[in-house]
C-alpha positions, 0 to 999 in steps of 0.5 A: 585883223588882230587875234580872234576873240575867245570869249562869248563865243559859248552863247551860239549854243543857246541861239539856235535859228535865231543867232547862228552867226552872233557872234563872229569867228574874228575880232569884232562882236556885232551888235546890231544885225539887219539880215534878209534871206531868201530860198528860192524855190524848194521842193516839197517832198512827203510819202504822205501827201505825193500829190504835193511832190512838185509843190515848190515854196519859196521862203524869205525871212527878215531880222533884226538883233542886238546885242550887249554884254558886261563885266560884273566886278572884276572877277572875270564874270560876264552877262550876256543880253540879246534881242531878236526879231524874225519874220517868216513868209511863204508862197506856193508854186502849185502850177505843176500840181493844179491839174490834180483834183487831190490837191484841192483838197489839202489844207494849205496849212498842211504844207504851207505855213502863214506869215508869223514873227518871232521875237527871243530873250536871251540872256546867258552868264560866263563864269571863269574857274581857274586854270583856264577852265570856265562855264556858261549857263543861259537860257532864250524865251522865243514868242511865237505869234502871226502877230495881226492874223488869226491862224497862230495864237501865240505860243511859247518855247525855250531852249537851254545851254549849260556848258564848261570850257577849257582854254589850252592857248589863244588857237586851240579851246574844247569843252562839253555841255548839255542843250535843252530845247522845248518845242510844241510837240517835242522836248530835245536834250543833246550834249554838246562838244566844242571845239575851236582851233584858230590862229590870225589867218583861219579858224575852225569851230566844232559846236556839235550838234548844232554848227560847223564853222570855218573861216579864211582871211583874205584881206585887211578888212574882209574874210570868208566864213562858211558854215554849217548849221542845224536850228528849230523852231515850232507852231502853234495853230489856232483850235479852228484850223486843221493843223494843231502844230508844226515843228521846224528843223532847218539845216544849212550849208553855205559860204559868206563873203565878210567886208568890215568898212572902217571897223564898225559897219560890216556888209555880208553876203551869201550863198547856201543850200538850205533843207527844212524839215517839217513835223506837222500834227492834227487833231486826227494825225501827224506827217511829215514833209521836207523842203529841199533841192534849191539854193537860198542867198542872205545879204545883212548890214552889221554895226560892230565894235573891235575886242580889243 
């Protein structure tokens, strides 16, 4: 394995869910990313609702991304594109709950999303200032729709980084900067810290408040990654159902095995403790749930290129 790469690492900051891991805590950058994840059988807990207390959900989630990057003259300012398709799918575990005649009458939609897709536009730009100072700016435009359904009508959210860095050597970098994320029915601004202290065995990477990334070598061509990430996302619901919106928060913890095959294909596997966090909003009121208590696994393919 050769030095970590130092560069592009700031554009996980406008990524949110969609790119948690785009770009790599060692020297390869993927630039096509198939992943399947799946959490199995979570609680669903509220105060509001507690007839749905032993309610469990099951989430998968399919997607697909790519990635380019280039140069513009040779002044050390660089362009970053990226694409990405999600899928979401839900089912409802109601067999400890169908003896209570309340539950009946909740909407499903109170607690279970339907299937919807999203699809990002990413872009960001790198500029360097001198003494080893640099900045990045980018935005990510996410459409949100069920795609042939009827329950969601498309929808449009954004999020915004703007970030300056400073590299003190190839193992230690920090910098701050300021997170923007536009979701149905809340407007969060944070700042962001960074930190990353790494060598060519093991690295550590601070993107407060968004993930905590630490990684181990422990061979020629595989490493152990784990991380810790927050991400949102939001729903907007189509006027004839009971819900008007619902915002996501996910936050997810979990260890990844890396295997790098002839330095382009990468295979990945995990495991990880995943909780959701889910506002939902009515045309008369607003609750909200988690989901929680269960373990999720992710298994992706990578195509990726060395930095050289």
């Amino acid at each position: 394995m050769r030095t970590p790469i130092k560069t592009n690492s700031l554009l996980l900051g406008l990524l949110g869910i969609l790119l948690p891991n785009f770009i790599l805590a060692q020297d390869e950058i993927e630039i096509i990313r198939l992943t399947y994840q799946h959490d199995g059988g979570a609680l669903l807990t509220t105060n509001d609702l507690p007839t749905l207390n032993q309610a469990k959900i099951t989430t998968s989630v399919v997607e697909l991304m790519l990635q380019y990057g280039h140069a513009i003259g040779n002044k050390g300012v660089e362009f970053s594109y990226a694409v990405g398709y999600q899928h979401f799918s839900q089912t409802l575990d109601a067999s400890e709950v169908t003896n209570d005649s309340t539950f009946y009458t909740i909407p499903k939609y109170y607690y279970r999303t339907p299937q919807f897709s999203q699809i990002s536009f990413i872009t960001g730009i790198s500029v360097p200032f001198g003494n080893n100072w640099g900045g990045f700016t980018g935005v990510s435009l996410n459409y949100t729709d069920d795609l042939a359904g009827t329950d969601l009508p498309g929808n449009l959210t954004w999020v915004s980084t703007t970030y300056i860095e400073k590299i003190k050597s190839e193992r230690f970098s920090y910098g701050v900067g300021a997170f923007i994320n536009k979701l149905e029915n809340r407007f969060l601004l944070s700042p962001i810290v960074n930190v990353k202290i790494k060598n060519r065995k093991r690295g550590v990477e601070l993107i407060f408040p968004e993930k905590l990334r630490v990684w181990q070598v422990i061979g020629r061509s595989s490493y152990l990654e784990g991380i810790a990430s927050f991400n949102s996302l939001s729903l907007e619901y189509n006027p004839a159902r009971e819900v008007a919106s619902t915002d996501v928060f996910l936050a997810r913890a979990g260890v990844t095995y890396h295997y790098i095959w002839e330095e382009f294909l990468k295979l990945s596997l995990g495991v990880n403790v995943p909780l959701g966090f889910y506002s939902v909003t009515t045309p008369e009121s607003s609750f909200d749930y988690t989901l929680g208590d269960n373990l999720g696994f992710s298994l992706s393919v990578s195509f990726v290129i060395q930095n050289e």
